[in-house]
Each structure stands twice: as C-alpha cells, then as structure tokens.
C-alpha positions in Angstrom: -97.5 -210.3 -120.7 -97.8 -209.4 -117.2 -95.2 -208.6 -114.9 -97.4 -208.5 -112.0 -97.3 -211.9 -109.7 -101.0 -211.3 -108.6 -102.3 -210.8 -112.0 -100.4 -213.6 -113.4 -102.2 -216.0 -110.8 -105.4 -215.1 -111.2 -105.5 -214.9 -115.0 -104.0 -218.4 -115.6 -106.6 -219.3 -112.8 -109.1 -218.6 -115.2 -108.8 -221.1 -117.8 -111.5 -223.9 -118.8 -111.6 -227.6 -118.9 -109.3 -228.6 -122.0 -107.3 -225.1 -122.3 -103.7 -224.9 -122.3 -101.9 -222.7 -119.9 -98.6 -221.5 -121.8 -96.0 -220.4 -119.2 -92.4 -218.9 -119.7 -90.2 -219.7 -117.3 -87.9 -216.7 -118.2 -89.9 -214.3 -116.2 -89.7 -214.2 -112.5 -93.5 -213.0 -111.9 -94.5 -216.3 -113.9 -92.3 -218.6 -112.0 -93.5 -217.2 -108.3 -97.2 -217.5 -110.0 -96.9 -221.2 -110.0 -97.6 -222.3 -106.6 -100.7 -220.1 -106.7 -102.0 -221.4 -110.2 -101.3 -225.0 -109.5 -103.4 -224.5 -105.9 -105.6 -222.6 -108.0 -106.9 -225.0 -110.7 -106.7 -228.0 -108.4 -109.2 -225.8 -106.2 -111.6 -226.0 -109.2 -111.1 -229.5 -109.6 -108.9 -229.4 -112.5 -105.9 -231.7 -113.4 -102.4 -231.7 -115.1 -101.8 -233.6 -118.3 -99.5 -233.7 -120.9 -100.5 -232.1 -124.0 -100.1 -235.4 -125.8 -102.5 -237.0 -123.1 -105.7 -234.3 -124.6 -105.1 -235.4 -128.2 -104.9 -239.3 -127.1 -108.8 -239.0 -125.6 -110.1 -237.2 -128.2 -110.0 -234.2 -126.7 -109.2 -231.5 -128.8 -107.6 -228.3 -126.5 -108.8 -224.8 -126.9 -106.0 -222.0 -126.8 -107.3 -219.2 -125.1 -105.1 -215.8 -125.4 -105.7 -213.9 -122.1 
C-alpha cells in the first residue's frame, strides 16, 4: 500500500497481540521495512508464530487492514 520505507515500519509496528502482519515480499520498501518491524514488535514484547501455532492455542487472530 505504501511505498514509503518509514511508513511501512511504523504502521506494521502497530499491530496488537494476536494480529497478522501480511507482508509482500515483491516490494522493495516492504522488504528494507523488515529489520525495523521485526526490532519493532520484539521492542513491545511481541513474538513470531506461525499462523498455524494461533489456531492450535485457541487463539483466534484478528486481521486488521491498516
């Protein structure tokens, strides 16, 4: 949606416990963004799953469009 590094980073930076952060891997601006978004979540004490791993605990995800 964005073809803006910055912006990329700090919207995915965003998300809540239990979203799922969607990134394409075709756009350039997402793939620099990663470094930043992965620092970014861990920063808020978030964690990386599978998407299987959310369903398995119960946990049903919340898709946010942003």
């Amino acid at each position: 949606r964005y073809r803006d590094t910055g912006r990329v980073t700090r919207v995915a930076v965003k998300a809540s416990p239990g979203e799922i952060v969607l990134m394409h891997d075709i756009h350039g601006t997402t793939v620099a963004a990663m470094p930043g978004i992965i620092t970014g979540l861990r920063a808020r004490g978030m964690s990386f799953v599978r998407a299987s791993a959310l369903w398995t605990h119960g946990c049903a995800p919340r898709i946010a469009y942003r």
